[in-house]
MIDOSE-1310 file (N, C-alpha, C; in nm, 2 decimals, decimal comma, always signed):
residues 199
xxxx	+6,37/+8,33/+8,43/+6,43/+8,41/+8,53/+6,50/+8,53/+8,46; +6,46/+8,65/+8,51/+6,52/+8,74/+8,47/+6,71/+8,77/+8,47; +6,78/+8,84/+8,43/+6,92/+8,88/+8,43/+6,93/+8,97/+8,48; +7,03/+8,99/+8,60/+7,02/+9,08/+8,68/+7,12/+9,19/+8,56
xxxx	+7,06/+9,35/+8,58/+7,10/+9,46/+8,57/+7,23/+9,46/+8,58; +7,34/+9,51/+8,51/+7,46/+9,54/+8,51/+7,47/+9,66/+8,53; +7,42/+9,76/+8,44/+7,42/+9,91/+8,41/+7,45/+10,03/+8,58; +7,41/+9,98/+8,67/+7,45/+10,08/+8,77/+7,59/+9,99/+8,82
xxxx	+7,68/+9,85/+8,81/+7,82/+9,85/+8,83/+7,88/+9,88/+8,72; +7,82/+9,89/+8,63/+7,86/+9,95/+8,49/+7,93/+10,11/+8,49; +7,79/+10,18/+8,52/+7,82/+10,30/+8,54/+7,92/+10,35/+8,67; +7,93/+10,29/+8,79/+7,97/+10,24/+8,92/+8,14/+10,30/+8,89
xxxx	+8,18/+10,18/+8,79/+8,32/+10,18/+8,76/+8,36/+10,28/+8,68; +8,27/+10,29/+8,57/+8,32/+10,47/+8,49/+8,37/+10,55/+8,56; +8,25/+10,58/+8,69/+8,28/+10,69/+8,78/+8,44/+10,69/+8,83; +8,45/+10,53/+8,88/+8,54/+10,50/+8,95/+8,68/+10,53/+8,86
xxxx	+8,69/+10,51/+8,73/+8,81/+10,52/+8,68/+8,80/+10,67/+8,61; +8,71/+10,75/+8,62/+8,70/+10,87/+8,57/+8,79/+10,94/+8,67; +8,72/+10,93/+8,79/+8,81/+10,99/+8,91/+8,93/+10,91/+8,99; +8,99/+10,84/+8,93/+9,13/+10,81/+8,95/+9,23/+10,85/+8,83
xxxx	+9,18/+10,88/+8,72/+9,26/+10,97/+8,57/+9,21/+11,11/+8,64; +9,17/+11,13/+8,68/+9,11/+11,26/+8,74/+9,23/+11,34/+8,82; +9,24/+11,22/+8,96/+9,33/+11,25/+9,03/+9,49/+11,22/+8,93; +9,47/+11,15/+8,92/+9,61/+11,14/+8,78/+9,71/+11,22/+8,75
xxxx	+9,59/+11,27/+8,67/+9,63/+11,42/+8,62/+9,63/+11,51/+8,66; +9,58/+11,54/+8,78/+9,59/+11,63/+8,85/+9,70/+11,67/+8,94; +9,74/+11,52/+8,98/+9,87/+11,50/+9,05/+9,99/+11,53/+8,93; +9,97/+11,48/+8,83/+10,04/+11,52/+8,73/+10,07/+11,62/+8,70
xxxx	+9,98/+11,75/+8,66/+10,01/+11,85/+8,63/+10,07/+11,92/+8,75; +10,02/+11,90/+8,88/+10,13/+11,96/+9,02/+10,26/+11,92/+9,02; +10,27/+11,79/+9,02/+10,42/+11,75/+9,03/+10,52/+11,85/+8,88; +10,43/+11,85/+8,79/+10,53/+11,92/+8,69/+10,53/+12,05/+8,75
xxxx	+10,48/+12,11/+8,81/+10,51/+12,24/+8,88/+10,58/+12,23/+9,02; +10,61/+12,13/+9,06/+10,71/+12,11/+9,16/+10,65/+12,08/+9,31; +10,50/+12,10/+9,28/+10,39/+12,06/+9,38/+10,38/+11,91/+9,44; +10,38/+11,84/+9,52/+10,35/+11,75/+9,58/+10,21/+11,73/+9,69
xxxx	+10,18/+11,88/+9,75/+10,15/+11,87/+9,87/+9,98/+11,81/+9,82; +9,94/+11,68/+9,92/+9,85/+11,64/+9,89/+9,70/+11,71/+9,90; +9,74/+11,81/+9,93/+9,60/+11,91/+10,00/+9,58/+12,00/+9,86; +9,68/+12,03/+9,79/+9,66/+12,11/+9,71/+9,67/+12,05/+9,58
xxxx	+9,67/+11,88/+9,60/+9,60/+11,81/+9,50/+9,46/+11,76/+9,44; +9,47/+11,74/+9,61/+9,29/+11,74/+9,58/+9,20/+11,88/+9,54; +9,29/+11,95/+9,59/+9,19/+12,09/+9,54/+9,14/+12,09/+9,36; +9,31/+12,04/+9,33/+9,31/+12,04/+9,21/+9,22/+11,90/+9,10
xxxx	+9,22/+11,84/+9,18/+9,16/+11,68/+9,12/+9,03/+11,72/+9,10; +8,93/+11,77/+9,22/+8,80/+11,80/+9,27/+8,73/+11,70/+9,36; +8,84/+11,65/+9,40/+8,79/+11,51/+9,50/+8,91/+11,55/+9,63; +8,85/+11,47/+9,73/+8,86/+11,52/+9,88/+8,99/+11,44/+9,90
xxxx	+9,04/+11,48/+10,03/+9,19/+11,37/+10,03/+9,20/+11,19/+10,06; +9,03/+11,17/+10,15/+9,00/+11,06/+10,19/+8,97/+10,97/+10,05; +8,91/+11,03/+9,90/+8,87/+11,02/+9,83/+9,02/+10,98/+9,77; +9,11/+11,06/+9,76/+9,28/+11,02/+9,66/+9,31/+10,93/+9,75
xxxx	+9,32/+10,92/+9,91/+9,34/+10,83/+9,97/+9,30/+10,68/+9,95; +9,19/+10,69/+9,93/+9,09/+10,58/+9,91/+9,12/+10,44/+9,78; +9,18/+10,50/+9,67/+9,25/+10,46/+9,55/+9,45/+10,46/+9,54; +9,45/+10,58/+9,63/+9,60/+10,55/+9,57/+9,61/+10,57/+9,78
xxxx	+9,65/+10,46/+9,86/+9,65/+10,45/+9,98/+9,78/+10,54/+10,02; +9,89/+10,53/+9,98/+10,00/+10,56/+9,96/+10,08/+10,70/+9,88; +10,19/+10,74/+9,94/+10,27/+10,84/+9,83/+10,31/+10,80/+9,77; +10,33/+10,62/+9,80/+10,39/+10,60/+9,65/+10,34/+10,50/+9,54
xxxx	+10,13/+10,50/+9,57/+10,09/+10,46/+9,51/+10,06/+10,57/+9,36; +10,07/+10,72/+9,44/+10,04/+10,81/+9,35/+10,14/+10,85/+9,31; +10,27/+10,84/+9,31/+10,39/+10,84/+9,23/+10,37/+10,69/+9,14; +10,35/+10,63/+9,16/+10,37/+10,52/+9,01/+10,22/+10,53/+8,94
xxxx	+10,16/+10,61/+8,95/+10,00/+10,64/+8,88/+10,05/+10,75/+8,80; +10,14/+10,85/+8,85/+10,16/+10,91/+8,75/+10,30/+10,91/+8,66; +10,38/+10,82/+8,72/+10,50/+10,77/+8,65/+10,44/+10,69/+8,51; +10,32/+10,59/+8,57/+10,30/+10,53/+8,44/+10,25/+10,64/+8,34
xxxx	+10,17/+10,72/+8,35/+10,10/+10,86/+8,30/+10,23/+10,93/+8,20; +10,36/+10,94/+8,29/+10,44/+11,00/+8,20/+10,45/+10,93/+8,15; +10,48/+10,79/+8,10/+10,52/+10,72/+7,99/+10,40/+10,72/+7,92; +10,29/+10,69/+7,92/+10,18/+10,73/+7,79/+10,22/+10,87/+7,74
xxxx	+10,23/+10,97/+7,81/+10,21/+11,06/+7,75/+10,33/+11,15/+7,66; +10,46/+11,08/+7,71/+10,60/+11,12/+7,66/+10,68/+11,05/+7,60; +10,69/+11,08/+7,48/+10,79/+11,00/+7,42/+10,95/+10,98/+7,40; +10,99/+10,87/+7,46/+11,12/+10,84/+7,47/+11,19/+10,83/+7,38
xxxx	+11,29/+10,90/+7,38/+11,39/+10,89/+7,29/+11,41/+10,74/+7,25; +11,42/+10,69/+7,14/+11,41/+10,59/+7,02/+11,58/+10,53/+7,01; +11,59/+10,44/+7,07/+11,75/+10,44/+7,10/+11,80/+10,32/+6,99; +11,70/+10,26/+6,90/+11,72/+10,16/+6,75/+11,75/+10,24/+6,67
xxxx	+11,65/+10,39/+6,67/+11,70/+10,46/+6,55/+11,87/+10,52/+6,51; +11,92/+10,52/+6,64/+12,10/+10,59/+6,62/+12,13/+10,43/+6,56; +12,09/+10,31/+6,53/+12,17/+10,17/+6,56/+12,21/+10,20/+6,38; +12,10/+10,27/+6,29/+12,12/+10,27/+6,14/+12,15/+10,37/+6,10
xxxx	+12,25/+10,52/+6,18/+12,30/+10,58/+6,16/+12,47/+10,55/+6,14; +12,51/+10,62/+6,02/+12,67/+10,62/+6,01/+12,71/+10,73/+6,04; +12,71/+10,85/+5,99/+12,78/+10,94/+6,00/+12,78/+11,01/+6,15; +12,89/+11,08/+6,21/+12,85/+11,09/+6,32/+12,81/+11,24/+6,39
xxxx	+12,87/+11,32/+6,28/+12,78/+11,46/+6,28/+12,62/+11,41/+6,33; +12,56/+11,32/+6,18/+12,44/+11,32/+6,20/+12,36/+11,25/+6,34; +12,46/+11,12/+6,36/+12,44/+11,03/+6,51/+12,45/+11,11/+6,62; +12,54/+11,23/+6,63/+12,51/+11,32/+6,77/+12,42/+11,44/+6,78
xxxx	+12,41/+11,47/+6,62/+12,29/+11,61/+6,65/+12,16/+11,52/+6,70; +12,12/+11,41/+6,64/+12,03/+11,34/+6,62/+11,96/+11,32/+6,80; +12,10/+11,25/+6,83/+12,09/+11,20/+6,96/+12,08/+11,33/+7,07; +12,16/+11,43/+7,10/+12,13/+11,56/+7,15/+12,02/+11,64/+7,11
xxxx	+11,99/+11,62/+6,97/+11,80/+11,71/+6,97/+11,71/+11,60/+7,08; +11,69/+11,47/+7,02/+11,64/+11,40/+7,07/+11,64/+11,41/+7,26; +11,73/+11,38/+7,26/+11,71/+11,39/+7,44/+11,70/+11,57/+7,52; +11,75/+11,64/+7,42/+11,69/+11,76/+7,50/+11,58/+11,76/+7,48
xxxx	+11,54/+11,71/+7,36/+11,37/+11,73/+7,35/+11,27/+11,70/+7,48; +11,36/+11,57/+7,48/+11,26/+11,52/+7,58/+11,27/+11,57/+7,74; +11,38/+11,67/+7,77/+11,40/+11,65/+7,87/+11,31/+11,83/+7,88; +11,35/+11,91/+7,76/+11,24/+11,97/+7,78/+11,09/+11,96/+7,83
xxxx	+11,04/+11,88/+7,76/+10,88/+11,88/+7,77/+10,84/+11,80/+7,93; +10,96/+11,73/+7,97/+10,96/+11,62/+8,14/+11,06/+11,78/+8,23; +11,12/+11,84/+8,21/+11,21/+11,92/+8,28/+11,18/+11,93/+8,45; +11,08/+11,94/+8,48/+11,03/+11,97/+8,65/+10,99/+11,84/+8,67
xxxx	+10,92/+11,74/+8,60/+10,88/+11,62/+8,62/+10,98/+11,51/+8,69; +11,12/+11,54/+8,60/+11,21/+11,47/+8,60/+11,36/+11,52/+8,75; +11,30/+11,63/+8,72/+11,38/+11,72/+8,88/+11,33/+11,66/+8,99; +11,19/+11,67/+8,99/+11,12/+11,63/+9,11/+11,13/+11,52/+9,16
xxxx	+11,16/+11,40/+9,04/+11,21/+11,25/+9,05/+11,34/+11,26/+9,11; +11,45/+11,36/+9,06/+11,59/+11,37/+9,14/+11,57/+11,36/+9,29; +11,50/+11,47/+9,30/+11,47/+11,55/+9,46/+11,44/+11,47/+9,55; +11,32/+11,37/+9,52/+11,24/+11,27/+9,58/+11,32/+11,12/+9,57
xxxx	+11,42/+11,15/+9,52/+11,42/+10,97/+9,50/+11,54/+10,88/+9,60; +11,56/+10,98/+9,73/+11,55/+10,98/+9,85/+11,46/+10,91/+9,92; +11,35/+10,94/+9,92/+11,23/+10,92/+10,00/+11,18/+10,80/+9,91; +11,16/+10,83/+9,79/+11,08/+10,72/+9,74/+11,15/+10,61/+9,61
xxxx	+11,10/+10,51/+9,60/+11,15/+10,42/+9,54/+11,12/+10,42/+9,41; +10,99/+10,48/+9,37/+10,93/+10,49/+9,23/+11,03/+10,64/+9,17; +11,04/+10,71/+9,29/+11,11/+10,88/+9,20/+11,24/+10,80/+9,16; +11,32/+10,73/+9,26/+11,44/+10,66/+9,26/+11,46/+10,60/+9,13
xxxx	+11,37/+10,51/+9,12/+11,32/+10,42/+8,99/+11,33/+10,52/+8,84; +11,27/+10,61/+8,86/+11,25/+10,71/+8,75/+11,36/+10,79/+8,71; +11,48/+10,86/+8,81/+11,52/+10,88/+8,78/+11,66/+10,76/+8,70; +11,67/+10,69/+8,76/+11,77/+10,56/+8,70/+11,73/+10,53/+8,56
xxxx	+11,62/+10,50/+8,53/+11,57/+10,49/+8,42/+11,60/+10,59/+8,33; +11,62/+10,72/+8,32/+11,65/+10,80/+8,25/+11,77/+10,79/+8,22; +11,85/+10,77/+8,34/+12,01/+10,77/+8,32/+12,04/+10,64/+8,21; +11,97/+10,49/+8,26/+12,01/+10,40/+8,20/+11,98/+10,43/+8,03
xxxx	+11,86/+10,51/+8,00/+11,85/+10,57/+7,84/+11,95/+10,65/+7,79; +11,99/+10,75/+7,90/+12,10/+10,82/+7,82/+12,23/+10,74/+7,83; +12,31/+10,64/+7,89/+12,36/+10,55/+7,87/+12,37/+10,49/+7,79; +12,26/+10,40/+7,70/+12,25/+10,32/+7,62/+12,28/+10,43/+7,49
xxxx	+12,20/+10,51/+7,47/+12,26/+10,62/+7,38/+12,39/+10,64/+7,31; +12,45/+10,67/+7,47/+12,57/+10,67/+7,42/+12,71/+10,57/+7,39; +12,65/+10,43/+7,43/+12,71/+10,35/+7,40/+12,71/+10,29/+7,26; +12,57/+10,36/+7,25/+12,54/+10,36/+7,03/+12,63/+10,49/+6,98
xxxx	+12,63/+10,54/+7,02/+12,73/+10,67/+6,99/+12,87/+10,62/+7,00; +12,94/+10,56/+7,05/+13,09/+10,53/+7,07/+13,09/+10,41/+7,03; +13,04/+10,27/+7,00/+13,06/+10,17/+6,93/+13,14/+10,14/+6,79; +13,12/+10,24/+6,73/+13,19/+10,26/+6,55/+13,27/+10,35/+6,56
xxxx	+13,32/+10,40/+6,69/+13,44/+10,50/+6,68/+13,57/+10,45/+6,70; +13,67/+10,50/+6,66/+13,77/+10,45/+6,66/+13,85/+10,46/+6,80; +13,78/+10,53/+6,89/+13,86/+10,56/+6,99/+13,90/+10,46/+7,06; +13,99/+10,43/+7,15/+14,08/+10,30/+7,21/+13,95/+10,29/+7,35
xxxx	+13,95/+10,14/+7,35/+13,88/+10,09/+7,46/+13,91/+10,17/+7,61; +14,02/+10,20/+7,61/+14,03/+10,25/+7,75/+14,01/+10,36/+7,80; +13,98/+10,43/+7,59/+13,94/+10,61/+7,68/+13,74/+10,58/+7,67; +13,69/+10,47/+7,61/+13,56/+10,53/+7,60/+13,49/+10,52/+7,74
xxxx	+13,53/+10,45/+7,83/+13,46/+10,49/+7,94/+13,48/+10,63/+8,02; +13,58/+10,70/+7,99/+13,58/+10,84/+8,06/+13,53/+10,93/+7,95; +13,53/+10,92/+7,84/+13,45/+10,97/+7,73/+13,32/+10,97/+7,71; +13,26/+10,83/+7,76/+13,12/+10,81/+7,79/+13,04/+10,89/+7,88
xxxx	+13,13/+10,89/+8,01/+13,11/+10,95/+8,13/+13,08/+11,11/+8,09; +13,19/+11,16/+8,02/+13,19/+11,33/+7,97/+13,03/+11,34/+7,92; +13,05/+11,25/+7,79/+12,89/+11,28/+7,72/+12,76/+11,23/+7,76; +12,78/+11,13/+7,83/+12,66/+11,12/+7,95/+12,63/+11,28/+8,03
xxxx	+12,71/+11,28/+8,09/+12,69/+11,41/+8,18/+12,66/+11,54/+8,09; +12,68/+11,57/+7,99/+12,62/+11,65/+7,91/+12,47/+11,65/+7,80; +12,47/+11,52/+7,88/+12,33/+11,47/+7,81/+12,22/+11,49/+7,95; +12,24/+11,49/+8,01/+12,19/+11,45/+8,14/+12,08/+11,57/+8,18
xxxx	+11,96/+11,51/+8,22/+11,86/+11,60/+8,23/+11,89/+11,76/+8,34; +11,99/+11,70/+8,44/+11,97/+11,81/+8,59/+12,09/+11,92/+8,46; +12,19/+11,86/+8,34/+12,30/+11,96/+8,31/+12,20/+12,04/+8,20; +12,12/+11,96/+8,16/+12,02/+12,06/+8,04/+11,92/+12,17/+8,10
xxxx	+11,88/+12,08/+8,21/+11,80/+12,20/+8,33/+11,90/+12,31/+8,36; +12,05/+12,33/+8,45/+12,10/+12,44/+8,41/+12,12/+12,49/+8,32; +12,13/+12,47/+8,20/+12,18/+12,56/+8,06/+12,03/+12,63/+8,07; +11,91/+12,56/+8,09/+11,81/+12,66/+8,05/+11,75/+12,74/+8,19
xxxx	+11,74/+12,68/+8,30/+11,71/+12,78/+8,41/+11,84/+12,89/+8,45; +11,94/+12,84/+8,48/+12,05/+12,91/+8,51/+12,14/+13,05/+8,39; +12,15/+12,95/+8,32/+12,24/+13,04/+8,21/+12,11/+13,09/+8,13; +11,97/+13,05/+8,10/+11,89/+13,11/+8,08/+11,94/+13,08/+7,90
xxxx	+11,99/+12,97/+7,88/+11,99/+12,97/+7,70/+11,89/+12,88/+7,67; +11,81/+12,90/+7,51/+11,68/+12,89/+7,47/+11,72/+12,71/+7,42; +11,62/+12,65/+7,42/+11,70/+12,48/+7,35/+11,76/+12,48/+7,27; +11,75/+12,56/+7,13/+11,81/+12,54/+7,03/+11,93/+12,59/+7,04
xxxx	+11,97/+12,68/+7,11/+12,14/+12,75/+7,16/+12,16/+12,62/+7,24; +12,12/+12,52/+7,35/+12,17/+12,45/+7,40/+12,21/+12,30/+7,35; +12,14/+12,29/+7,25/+12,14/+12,21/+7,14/+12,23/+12,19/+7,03; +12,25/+12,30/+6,99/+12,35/+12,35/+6,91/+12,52/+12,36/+6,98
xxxx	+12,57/+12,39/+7,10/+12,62/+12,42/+7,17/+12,66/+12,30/+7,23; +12,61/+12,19/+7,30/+12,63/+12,07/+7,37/+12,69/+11,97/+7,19; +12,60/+11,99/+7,11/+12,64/+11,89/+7,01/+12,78/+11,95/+6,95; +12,83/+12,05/+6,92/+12,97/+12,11/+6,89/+13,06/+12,03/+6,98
xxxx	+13,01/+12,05/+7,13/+13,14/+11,99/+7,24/+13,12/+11,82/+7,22; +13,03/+11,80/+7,20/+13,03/+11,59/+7,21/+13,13/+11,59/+7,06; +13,09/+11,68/+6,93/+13,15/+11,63/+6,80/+13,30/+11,67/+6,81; +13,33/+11,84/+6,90/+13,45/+11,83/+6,97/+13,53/+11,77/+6,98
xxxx	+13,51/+11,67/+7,10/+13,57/+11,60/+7,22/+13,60/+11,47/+7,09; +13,47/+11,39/+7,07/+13,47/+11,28/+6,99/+13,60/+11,28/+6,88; +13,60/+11,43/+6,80/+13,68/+11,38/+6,70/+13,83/+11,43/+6,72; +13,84/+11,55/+6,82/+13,98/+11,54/+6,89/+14,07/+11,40/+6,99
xxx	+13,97/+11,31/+7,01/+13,99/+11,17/+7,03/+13,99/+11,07/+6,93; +13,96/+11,11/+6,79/+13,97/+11,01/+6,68/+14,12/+11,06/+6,64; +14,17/+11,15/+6,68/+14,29/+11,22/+6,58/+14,46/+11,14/+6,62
């Protein structure tokens, strides 16, 4: 008895997962431009709307298709590496390159999660998650400081909020300064603040 042929569900599925990384990215690259509108995703995918419909049923099947997408493709700030830092010059430049980095290269991705996360539970989701990173950050950041238990939570709060993707987005849309002025600039006020609180 013969074995039946694989090769056309074979090839079947290729197709099939070609054009769902297809739409993906497609949706990807619009949402980073502030795009959502499903019509002028599909333009961009090269598949029809019944077609993006067909795979991701939902708006908010195609927000967690490309939520997972940003986590392949973006690297998150490394929050073990501040744990075998001492000095603290070095533990806040470190930590401020690091997360503007990242908030650079996500900047409209991560807006559009603000914007949306009203409506949806994955933008909602995304955006928390970021916060809960720059959090953890900074609780590596103020653990070896001398400062009294009762100021590090409004301390925390200050340098959270100057860590924080929507405050890095104005320094660079608004005030129009380049990363490395905003980088330079935010780390002065955290080493500031921090060591007029050690004194």
């Amino acid at each position: 008895m013969r074995k039946k042929r694989t090769y056309h569900s074979d090839l079947r599925e290729k197709r099939k997962q070609s054009t769902i990384e297809s739409i993906i990215e497609a949706t990807y690259t619009m949402h980073s431009e502030g795009v959502t509108d499903i019509k002028i995703i599909a333009e961009h995918s090269g598949v029809s709307i019944p077609t993006i419909r067909k795979y991701f049923p939902t708006n908010e099947d195609l927000f967690r298709g490309c939520a997972n997408h940003f986590l392949k493709i973006n690297k998150l700030p490394q929050i073990h590496t501040y744990l075998h830092l001492h000095e603290l010059d070095e533990k806040v430049t470190l930590i401020v390159t690091d997360f503007y980095s990242f908030h650079e290269n996500t900047m409209e991705l991560v807006w559009l999660s603000f914007r949306l996360s009203e409506q949806s539970k994955v933008m909602r989701n995304s955006a928390l998650q970021n916060e809960a990173l720059i959090k953890a950050a900074v609780q590596v950041l103020l653990q070896d400081t001398a400062i009294p238990n009762d100021r590090k939570e409004q301390i925390g709060g200050f340098i959270r909020s100057l860590l924080h993707p929507l405050f890095y987005r104005t320094l660079r849309k608004l005030s129009g300064l380049d990363k490395g002025i905003c980088i330079e600039q935010t780390t002065r006020a955290i080493l500031l603040k921090l060591k007029e609180e050690t004194l």
